[in-house]
mmCIF file of the N, C-alpha and C atoms, coordinates in Angstrom:
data_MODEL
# 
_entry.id   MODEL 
# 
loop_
_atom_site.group_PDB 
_atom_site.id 
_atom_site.type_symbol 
_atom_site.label_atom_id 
_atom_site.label_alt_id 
_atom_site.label_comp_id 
_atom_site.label_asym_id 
_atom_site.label_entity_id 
_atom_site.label_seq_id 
_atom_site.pdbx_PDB_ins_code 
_atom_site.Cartn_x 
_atom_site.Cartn_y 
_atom_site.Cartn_z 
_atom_site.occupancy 
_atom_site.B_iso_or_equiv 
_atom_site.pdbx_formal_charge 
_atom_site.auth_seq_id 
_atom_site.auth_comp_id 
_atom_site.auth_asym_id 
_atom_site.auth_atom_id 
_atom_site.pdbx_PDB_model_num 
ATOM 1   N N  . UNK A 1 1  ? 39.912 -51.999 100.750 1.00 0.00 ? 1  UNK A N  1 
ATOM 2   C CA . UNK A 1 1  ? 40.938 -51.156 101.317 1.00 0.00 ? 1  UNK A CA 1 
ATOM 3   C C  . UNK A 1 1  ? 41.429 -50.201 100.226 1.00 0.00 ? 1  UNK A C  1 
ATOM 4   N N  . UNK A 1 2  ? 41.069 -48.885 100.589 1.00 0.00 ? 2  UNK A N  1 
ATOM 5   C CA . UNK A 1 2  ? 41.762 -47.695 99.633  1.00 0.00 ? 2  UNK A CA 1 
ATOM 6   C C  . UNK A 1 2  ? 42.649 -46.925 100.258 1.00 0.00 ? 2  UNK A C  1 
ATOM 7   N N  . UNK A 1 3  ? 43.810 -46.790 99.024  1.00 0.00 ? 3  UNK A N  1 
ATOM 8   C CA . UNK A 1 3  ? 44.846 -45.814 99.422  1.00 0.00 ? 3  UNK A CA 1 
ATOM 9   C C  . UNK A 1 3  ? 44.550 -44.830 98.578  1.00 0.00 ? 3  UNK A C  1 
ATOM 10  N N  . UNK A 1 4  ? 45.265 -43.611 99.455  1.00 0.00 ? 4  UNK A N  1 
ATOM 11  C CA . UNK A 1 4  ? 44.920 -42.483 98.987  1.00 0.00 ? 4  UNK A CA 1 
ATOM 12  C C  . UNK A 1 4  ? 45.840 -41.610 99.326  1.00 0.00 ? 4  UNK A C  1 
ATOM 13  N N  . UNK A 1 5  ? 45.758 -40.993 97.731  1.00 0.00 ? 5  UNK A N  1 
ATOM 14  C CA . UNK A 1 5  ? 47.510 -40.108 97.884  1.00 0.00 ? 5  UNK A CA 1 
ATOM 15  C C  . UNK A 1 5  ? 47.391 -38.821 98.347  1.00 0.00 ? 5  UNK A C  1 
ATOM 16  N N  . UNK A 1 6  ? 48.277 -38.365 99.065  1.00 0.00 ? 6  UNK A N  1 
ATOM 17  C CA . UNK A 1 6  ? 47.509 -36.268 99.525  1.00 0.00 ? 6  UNK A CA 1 
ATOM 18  C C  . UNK A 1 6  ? 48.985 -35.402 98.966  1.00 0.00 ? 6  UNK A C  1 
ATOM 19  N N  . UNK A 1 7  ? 49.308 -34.711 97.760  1.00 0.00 ? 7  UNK A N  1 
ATOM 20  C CA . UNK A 1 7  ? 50.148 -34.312 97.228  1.00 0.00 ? 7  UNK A CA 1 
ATOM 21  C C  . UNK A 1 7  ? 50.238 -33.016 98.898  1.00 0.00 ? 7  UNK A C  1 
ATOM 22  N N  . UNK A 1 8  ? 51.728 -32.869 98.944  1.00 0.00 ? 8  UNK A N  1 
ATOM 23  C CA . UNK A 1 8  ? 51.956 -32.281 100.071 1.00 0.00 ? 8  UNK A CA 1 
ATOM 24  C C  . UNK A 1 8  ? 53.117 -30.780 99.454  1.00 0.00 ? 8  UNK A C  1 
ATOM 25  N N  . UNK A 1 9  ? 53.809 -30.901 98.814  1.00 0.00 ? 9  UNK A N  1 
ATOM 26  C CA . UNK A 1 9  ? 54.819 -29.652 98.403  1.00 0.00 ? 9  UNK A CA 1 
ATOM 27  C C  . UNK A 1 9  ? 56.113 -30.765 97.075  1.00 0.00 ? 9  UNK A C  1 
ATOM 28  N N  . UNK A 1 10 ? 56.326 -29.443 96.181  1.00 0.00 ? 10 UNK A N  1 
ATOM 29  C CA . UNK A 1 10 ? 57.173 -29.839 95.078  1.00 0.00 ? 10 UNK A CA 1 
ATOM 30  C C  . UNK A 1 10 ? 58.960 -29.310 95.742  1.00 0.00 ? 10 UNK A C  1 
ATOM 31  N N  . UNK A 1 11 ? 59.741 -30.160 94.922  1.00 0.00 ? 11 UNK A N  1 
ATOM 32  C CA . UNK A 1 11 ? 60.883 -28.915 95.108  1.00 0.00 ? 11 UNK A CA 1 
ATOM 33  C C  . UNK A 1 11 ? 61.503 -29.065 93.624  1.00 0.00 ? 11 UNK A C  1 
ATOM 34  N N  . UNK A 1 12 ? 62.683 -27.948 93.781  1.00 0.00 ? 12 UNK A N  1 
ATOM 35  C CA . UNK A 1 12 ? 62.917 -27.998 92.315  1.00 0.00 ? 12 UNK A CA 1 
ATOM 36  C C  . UNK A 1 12 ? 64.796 -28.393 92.969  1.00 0.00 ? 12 UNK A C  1 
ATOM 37  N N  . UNK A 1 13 ? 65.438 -28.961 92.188  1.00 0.00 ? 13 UNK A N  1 
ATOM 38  C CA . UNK A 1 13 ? 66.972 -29.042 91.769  1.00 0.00 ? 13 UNK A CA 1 
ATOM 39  C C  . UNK A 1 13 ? 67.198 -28.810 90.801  1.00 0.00 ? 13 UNK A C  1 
ATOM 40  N N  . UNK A 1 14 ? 68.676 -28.087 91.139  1.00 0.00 ? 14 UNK A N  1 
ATOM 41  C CA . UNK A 1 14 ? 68.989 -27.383 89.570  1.00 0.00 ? 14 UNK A CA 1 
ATOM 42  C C  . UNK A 1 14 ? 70.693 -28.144 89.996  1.00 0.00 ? 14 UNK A C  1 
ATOM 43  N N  . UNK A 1 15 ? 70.559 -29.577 88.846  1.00 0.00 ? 15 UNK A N  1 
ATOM 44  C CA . UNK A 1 15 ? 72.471 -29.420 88.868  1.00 0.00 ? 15 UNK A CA 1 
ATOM 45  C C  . UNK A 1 15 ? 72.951 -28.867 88.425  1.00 0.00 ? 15 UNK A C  1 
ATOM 46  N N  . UNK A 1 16 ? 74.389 -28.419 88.740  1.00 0.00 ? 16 UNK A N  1 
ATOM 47  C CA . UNK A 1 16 ? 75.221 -27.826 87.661  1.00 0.00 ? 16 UNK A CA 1 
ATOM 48  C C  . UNK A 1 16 ? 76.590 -28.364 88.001  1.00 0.00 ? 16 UNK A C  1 
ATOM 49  N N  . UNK A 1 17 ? 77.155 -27.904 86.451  1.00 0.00 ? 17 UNK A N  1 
ATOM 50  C CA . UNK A 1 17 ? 78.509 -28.218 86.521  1.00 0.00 ? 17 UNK A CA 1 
ATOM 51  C C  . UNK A 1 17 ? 79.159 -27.609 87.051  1.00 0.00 ? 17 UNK A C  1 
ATOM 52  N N  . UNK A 1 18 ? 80.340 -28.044 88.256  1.00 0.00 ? 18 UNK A N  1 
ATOM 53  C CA . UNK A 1 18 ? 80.856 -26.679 88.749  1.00 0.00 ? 18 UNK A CA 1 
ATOM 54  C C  . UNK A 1 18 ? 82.582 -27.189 88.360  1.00 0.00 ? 18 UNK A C  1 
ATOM 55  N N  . UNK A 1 19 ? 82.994 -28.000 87.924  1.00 0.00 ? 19 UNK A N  1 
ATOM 56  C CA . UNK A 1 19 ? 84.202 -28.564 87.481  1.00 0.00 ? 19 UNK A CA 1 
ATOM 57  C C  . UNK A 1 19 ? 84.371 -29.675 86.040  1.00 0.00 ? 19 UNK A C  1 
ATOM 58  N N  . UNK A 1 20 ? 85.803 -29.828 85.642  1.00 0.00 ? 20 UNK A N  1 
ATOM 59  C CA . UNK A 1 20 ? 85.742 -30.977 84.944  1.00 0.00 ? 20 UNK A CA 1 
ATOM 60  C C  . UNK A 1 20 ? 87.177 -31.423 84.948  1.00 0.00 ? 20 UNK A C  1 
ATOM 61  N N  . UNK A 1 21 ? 86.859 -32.914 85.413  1.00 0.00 ? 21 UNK A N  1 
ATOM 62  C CA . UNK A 1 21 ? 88.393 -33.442 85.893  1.00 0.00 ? 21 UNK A CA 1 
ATOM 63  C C  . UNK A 1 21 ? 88.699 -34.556 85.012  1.00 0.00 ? 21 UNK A C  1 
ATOM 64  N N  . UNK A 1 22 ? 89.675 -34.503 83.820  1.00 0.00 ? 22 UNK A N  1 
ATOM 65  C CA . UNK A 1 22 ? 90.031 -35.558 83.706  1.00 0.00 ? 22 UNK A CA 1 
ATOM 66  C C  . UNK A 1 22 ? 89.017 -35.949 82.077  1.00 0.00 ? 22 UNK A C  1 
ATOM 67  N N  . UNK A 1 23 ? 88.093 -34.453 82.040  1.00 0.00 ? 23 UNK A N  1 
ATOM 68  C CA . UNK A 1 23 ? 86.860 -35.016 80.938  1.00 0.00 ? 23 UNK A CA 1 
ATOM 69  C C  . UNK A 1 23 ? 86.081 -35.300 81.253  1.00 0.00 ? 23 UNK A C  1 
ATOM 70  N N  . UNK A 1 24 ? 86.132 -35.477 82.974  1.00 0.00 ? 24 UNK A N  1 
ATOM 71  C CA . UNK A 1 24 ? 84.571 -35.686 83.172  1.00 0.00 ? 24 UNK A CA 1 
ATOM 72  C C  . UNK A 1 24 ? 83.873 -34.483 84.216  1.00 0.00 ? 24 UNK A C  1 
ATOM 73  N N  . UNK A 1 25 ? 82.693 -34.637 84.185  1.00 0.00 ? 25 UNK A N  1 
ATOM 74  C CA . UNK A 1 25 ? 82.097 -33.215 84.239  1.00 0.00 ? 25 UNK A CA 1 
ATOM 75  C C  . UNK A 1 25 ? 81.781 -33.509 86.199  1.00 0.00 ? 25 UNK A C  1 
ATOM 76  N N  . UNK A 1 26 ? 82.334 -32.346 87.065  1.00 0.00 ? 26 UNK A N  1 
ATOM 77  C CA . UNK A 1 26 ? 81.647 -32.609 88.919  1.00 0.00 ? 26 UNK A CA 1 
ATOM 78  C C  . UNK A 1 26 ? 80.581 -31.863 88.896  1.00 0.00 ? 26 UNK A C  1 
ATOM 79  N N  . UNK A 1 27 ? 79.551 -32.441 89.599  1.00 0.00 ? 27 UNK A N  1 
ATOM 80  C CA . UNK A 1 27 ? 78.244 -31.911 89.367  1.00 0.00 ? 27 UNK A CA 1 
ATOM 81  C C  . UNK A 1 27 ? 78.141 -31.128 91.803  1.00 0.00 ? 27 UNK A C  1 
ATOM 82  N N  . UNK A 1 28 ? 77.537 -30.319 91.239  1.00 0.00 ? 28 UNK A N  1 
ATOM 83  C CA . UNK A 1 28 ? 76.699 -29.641 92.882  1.00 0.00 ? 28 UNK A CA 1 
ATOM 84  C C  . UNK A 1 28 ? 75.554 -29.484 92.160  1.00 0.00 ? 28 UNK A C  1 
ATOM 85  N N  . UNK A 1 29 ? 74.738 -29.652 93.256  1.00 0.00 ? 29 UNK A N  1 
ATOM 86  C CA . UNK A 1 29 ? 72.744 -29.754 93.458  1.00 0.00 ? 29 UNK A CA 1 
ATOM 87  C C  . UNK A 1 29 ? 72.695 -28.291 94.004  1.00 0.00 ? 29 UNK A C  1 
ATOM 88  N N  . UNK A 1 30 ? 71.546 -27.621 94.000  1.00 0.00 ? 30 UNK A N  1 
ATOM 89  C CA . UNK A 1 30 ? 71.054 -26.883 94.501  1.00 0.00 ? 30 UNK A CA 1 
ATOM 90  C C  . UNK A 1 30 ? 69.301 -26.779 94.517  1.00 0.00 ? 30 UNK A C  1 
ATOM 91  N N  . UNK A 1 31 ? 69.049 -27.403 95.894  1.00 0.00 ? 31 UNK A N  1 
ATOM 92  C CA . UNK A 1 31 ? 67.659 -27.493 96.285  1.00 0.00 ? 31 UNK A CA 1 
ATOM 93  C C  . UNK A 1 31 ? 66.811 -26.435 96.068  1.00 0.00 ? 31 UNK A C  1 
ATOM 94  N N  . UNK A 1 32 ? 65.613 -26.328 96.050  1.00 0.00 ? 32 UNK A N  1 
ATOM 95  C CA . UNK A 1 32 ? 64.938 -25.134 95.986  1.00 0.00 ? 32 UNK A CA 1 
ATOM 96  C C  . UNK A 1 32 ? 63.632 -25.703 96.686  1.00 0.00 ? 32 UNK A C  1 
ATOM 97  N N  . UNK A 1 33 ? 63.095 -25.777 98.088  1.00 0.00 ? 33 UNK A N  1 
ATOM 98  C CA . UNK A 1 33 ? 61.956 -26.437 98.464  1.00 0.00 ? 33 UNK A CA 1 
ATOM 99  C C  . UNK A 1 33 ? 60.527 -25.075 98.636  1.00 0.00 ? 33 UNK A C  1 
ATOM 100 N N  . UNK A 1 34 ? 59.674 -25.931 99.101  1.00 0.00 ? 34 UNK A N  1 
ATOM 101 C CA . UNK A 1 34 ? 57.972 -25.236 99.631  1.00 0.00 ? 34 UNK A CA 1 
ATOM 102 C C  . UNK A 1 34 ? 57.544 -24.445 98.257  1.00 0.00 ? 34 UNK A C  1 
ATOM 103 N N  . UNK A 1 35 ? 57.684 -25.934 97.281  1.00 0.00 ? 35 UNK A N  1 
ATOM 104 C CA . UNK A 1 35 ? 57.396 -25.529 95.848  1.00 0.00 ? 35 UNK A CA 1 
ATOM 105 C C  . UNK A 1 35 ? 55.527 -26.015 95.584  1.00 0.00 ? 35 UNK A C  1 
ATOM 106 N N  . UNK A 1 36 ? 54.834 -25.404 95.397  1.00 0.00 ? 36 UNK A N  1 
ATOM 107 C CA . UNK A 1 36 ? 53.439 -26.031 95.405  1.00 0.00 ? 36 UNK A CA 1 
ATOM 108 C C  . UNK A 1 36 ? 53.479 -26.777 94.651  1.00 0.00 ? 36 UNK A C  1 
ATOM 109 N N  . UNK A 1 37 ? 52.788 -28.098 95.099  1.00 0.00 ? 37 UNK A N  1 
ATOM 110 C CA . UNK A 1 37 ? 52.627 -29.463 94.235  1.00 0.00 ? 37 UNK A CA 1 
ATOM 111 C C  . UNK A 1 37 ? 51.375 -29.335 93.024  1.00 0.00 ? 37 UNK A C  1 
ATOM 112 N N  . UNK A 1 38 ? 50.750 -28.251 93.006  1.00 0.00 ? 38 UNK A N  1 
ATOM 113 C CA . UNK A 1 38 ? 49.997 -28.029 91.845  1.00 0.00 ? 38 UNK A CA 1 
ATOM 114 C C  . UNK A 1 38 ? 50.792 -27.087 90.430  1.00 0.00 ? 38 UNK A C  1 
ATOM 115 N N  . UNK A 1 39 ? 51.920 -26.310 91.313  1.00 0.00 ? 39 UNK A N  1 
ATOM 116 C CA . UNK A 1 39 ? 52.561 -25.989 89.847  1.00 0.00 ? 39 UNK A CA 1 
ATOM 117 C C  . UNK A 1 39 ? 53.159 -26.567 88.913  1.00 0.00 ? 39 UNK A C  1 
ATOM 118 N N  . UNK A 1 40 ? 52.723 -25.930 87.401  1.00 0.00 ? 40 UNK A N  1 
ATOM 119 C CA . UNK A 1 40 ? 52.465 -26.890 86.607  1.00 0.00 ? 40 UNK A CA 1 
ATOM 120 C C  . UNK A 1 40 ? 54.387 -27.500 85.899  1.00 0.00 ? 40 UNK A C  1 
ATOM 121 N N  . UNK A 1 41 ? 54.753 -27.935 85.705  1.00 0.00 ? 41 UNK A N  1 
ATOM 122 C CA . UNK A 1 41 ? 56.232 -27.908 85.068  1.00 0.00 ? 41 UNK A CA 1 
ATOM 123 C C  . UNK A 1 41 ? 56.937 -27.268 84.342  1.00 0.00 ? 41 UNK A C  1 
ATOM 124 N N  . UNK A 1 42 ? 56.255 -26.635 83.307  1.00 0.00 ? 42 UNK A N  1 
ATOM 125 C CA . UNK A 1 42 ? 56.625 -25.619 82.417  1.00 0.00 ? 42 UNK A CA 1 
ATOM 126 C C  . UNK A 1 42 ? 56.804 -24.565 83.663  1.00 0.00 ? 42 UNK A C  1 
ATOM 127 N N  . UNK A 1 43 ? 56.016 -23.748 84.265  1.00 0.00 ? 43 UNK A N  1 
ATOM 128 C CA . UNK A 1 43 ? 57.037 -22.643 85.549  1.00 0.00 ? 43 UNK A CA 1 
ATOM 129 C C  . UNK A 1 43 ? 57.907 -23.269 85.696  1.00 0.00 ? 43 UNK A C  1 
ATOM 130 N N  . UNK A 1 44 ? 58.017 -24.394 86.654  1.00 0.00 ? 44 UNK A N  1 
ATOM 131 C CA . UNK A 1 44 ? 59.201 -24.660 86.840  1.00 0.00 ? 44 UNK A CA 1 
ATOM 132 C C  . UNK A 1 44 ? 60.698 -24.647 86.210  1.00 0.00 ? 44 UNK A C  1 
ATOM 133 N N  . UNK A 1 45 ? 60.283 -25.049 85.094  1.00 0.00 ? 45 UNK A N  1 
ATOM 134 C CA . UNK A 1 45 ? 61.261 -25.038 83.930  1.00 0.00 ? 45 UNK A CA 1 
ATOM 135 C C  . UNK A 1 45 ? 61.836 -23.852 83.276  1.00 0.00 ? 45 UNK A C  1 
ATOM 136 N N  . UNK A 1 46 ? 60.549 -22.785 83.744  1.00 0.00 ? 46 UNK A N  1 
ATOM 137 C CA . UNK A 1 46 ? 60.598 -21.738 83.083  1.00 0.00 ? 46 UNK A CA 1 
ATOM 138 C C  . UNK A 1 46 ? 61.801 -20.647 84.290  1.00 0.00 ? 46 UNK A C  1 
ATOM 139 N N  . UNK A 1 47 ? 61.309 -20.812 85.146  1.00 0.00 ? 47 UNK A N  1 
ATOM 140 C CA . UNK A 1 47 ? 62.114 -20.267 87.046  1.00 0.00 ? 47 UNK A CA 1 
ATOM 141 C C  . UNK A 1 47 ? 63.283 -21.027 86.541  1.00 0.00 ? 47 UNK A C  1 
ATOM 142 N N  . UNK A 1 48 ? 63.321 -22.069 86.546  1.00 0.00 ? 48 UNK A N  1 
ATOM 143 C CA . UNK A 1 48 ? 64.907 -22.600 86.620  1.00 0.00 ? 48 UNK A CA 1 
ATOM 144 C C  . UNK A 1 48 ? 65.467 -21.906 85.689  1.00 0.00 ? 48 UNK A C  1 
ATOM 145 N N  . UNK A 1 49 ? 65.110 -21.811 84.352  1.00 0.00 ? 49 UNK A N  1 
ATOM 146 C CA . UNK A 1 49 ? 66.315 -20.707 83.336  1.00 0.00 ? 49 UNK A CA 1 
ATOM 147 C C  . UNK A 1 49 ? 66.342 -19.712 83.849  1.00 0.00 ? 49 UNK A C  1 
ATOM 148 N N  . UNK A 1 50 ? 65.300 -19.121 83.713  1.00 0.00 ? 50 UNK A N  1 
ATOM 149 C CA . UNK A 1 50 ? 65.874 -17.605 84.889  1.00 0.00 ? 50 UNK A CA 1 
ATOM 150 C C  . UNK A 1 50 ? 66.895 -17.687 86.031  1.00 0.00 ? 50 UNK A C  1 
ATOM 151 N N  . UNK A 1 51 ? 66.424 -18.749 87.061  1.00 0.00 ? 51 UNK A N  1 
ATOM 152 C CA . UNK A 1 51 ? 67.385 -18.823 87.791  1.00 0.00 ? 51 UNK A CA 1 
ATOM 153 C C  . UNK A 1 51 ? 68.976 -19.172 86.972  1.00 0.00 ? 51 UNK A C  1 
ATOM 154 N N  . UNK A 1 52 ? 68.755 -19.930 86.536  1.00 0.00 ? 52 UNK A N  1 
ATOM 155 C CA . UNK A 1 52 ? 70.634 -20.406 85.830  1.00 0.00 ? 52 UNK A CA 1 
ATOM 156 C C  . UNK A 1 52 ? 71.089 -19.444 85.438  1.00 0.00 ? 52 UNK A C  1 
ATOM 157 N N  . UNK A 1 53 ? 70.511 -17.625 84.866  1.00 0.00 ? 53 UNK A N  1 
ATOM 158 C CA . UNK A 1 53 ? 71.267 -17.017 84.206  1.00 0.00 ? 53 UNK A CA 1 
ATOM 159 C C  . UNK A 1 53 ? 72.059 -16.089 85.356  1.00 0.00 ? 53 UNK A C  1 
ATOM 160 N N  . UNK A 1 54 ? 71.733 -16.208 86.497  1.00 0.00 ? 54 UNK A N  1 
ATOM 161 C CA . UNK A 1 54 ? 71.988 -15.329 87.312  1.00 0.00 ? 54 UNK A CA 1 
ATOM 162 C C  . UNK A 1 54 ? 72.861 -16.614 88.521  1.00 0.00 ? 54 UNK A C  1 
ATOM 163 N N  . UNK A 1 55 ? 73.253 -17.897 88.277  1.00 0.00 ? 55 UNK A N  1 
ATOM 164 C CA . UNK A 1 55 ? 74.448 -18.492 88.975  1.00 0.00 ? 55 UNK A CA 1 
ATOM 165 C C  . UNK A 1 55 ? 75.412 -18.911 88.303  1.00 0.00 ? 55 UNK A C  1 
ATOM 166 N N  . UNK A 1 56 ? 76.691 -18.553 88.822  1.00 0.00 ? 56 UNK A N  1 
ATOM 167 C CA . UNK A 1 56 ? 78.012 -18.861 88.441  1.00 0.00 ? 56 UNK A CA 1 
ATOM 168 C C  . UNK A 1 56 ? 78.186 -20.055 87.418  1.00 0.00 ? 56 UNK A C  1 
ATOM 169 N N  . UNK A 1 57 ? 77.618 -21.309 87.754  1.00 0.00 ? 57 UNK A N  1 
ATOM 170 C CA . UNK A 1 57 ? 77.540 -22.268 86.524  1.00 0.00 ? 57 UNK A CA 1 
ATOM 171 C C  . UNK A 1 57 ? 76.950 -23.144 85.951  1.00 0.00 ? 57 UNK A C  1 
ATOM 172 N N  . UNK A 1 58 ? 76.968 -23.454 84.814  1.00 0.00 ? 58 UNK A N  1 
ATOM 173 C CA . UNK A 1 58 ? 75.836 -23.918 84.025  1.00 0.00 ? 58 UNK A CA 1 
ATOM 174 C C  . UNK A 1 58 ? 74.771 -25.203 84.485  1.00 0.00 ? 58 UNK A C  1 
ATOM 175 N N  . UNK A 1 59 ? 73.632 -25.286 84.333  1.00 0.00 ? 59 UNK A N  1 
ATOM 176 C CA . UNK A 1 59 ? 72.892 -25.783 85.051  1.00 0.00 ? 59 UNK A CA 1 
ATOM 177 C C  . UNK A 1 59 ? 72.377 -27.221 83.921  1.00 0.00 ? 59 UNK A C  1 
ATOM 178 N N  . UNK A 1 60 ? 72.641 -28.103 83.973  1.00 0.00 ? 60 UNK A N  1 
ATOM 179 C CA . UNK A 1 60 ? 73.357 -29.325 83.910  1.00 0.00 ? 60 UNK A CA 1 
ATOM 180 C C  . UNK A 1 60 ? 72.012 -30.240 83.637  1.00 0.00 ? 60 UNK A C  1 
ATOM 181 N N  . UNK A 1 61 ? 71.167 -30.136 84.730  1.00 0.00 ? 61 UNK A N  1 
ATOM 182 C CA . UNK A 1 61 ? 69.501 -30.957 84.440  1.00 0.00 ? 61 UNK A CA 1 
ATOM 183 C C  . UNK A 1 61 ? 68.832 -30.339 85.529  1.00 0.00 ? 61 UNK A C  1 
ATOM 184 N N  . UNK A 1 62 ? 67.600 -29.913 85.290  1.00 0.00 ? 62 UNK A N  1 
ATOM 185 C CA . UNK A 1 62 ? 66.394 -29.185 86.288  1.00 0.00 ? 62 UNK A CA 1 
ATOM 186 C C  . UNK A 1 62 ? 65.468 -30.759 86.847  1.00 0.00 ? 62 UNK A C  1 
ATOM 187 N N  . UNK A 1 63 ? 65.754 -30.904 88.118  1.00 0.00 ? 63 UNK A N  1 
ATOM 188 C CA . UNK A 1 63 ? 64.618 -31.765 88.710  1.00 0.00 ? 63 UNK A CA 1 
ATOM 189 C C  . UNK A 1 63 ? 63.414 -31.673 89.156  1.00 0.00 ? 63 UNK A C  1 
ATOM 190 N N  . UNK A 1 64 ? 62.567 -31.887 88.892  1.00 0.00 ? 64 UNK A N  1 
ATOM 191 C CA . UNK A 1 64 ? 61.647 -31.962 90.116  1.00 0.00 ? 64 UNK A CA 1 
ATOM 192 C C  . UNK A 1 64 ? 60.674 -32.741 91.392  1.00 0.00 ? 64 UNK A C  1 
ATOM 193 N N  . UNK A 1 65 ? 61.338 -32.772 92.448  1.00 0.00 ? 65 UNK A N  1 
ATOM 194 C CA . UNK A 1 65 ? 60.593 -34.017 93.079  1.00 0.00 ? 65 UNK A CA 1 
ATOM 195 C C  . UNK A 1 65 ? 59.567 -33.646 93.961  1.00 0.00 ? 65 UNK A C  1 
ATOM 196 N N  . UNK A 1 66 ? 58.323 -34.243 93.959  1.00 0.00 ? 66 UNK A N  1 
ATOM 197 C CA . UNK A 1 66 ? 57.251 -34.535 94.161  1.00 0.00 ? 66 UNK A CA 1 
ATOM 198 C C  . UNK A 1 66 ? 57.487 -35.309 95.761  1.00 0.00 ? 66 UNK A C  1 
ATOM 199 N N  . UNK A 1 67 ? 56.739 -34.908 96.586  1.00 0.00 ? 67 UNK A N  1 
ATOM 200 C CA . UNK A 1 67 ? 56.460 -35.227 97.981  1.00 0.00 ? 67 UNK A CA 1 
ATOM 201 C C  . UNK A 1 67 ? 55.103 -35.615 98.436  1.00 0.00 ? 67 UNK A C  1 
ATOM 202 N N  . UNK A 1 68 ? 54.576 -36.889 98.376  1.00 0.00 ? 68 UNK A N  1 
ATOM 203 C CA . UNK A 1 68 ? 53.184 -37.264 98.915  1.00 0.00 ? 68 UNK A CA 1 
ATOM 204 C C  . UNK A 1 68 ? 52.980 -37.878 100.200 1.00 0.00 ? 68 UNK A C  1 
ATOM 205 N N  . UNK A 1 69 ? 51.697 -37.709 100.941 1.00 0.00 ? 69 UNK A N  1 
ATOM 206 C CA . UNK A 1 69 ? 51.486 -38.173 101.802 1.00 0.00 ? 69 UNK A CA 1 
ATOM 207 C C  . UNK A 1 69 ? 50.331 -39.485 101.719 1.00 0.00 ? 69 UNK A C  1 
ATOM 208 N N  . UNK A 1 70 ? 50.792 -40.992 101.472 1.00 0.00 ? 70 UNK A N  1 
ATOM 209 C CA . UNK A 1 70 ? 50.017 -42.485 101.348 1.00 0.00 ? 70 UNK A CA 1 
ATOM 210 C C  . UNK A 1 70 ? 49.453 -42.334 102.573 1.00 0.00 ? 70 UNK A C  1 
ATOM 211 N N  . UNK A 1 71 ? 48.114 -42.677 102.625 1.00 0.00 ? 71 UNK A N  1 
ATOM 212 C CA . UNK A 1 71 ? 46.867 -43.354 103.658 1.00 0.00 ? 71 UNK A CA 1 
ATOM 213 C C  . UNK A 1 71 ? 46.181 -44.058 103.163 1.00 0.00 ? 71 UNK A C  1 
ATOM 214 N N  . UNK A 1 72 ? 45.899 -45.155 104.382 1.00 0.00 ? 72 UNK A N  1 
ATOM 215 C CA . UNK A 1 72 ? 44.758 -46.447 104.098 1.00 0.00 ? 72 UNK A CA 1 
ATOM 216 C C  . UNK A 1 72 ? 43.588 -45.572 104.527 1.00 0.00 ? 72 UNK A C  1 
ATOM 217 N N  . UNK A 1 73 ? 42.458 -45.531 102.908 1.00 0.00 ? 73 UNK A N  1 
ATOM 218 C CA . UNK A 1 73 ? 41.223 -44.982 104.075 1.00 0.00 ? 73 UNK A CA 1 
ATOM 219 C C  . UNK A 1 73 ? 40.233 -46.083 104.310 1.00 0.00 ? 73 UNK A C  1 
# 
């Protein structure tokens, strides 16, 4: 019995800080999906700074999650 993985689309998150209460830092997400699962991380990484210089606030940690599709073949 083989499984078999079928990479399907990437997305990217960009947190950022948009407050700080108390010393500690409130974080908002901002999704970015129908990211191709073959691009390599460095773009990504590279799009997300670009993107951060052009939103209101500082961008906190760049994610990226990976979406597959598991089958028994």
């Amino acid at each position: 019995m083989a499984v078999k993985e079928n990479k399907l689309e990437s997305s990217m998150v960009l947190k950022k800080v948009v407050d700080t209460v108390d010393g500690k830092d409130k974080f908002r997400s901002q999704k970015f999906s129908k990211i191709k699962s073959e691009a390599d991380s460095k773009d990504i990484y590279d799009i997300a700074m670009l993107m951060s210089s052009l939103i209101m606030y500082p961008v906190k940690e760049i994610l990226r999650e990976d979406q597959s599709l598991v089958v028994n073949e």
